[in-house]
C-alpha positions in Angstrom: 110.1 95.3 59.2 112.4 96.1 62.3 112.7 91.8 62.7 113.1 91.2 59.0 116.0 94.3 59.3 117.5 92.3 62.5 117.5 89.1 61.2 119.6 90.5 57.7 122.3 92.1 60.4 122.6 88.6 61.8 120.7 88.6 64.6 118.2 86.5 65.7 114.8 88.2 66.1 110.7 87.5 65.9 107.3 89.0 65.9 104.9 88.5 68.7 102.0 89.5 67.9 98.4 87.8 68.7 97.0 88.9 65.5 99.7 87.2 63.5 100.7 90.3 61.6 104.2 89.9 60.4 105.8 89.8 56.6 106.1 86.9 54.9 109.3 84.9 55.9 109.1 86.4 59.5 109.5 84.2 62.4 107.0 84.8 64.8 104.5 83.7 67.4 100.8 84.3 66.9 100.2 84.9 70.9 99.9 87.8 73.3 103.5 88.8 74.8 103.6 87.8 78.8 106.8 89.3 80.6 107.4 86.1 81.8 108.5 85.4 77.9 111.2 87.6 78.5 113.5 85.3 79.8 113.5 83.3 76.5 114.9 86.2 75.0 117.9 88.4 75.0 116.4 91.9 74.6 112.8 92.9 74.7 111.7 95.5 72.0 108.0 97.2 72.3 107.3 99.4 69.5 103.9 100.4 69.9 102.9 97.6 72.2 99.2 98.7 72.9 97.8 96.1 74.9 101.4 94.6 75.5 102.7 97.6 77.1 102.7 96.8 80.9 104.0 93.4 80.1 106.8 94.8 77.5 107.7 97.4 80.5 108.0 94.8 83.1 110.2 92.4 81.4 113.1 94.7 82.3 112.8 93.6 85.6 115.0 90.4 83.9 115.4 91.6 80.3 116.5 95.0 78.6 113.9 96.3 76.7 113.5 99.3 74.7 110.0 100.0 74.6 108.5 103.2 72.4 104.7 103.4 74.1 101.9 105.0 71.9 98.5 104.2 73.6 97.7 104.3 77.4 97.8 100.6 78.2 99.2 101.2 81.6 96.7 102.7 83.5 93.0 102.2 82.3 91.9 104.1 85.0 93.9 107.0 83.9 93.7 109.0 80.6 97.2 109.2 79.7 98.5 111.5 77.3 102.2 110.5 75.5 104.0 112.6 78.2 102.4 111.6 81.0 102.4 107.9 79.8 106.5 107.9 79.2 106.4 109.9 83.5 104.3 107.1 84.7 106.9 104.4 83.1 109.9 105.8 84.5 108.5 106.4 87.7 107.6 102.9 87.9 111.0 101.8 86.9 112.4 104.5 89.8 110.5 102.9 91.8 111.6 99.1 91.1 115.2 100.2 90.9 115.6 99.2 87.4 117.9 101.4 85.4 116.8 103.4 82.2 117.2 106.1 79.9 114.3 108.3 78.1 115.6 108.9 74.6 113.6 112.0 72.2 113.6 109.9 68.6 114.5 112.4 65.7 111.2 112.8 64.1 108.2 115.3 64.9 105.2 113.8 66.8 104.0 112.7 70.0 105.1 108.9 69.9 108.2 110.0 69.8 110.2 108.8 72.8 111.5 105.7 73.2 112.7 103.9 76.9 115.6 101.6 77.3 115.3 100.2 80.4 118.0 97.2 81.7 117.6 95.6 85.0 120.5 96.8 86.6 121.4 100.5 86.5 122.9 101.7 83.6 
């Protein structure tokens, strides 16, 4: 919905998704998102990315991405609950010196923080 809202604005956007789930008239790519992808594109948006996640987070090493993580994909040797998950992100982006900013979303819940990272500081 978010691509099909994008694409209405003006801007160019698509689905990539290896399980090919998009609404009709979509453009998208039926494929597992790589971060190295992310320099084809212009901004990188996770929402949700499950098994995408460490991908979606490291394109912003060339690539701003906004990336709203619900499931621990980052660290399966870890149980991650949704705070712990959005600490271990930012620490990682601390660490790689890649500007970003932690954002609380305006709706109850535990998926609700969202990350906008960009690869210089912001």
């Amino acid at each position: 919905m978010l691509s099909r809202m994008l694409n209405k604005a003006g801007y160019e956007a698509e689905v990539v998704d290896p399980r090919g789930w998009t609404l009709v008239g979509i453009k998208s790519r039926q494929e597992m998102y790589l971060a190295d992808m992310a320099d084809y594109y212009d901004l990188i948006i996770g929402l949700h990315p499950d098994e995408a996640l460490k991908d979606v987070v490291l394109s912003a090493k060339s690539r701003p991405v906004l990336v709203v993580p619900c499931c621990n994909f980052w660290d399966r040797d870890q149980k991650l609950g949704a705070k712990p998950l959005i600490e271990a992100i930012e620490g990682f982006y601390e660490a790689e010196g890649i500007g970003f900013e932690t954002v609380e979303l305006g709706f109850r819940g535990p998926k609700n923080t969202a990350i906008l990272a960009h690869p210089e500081k912001l």
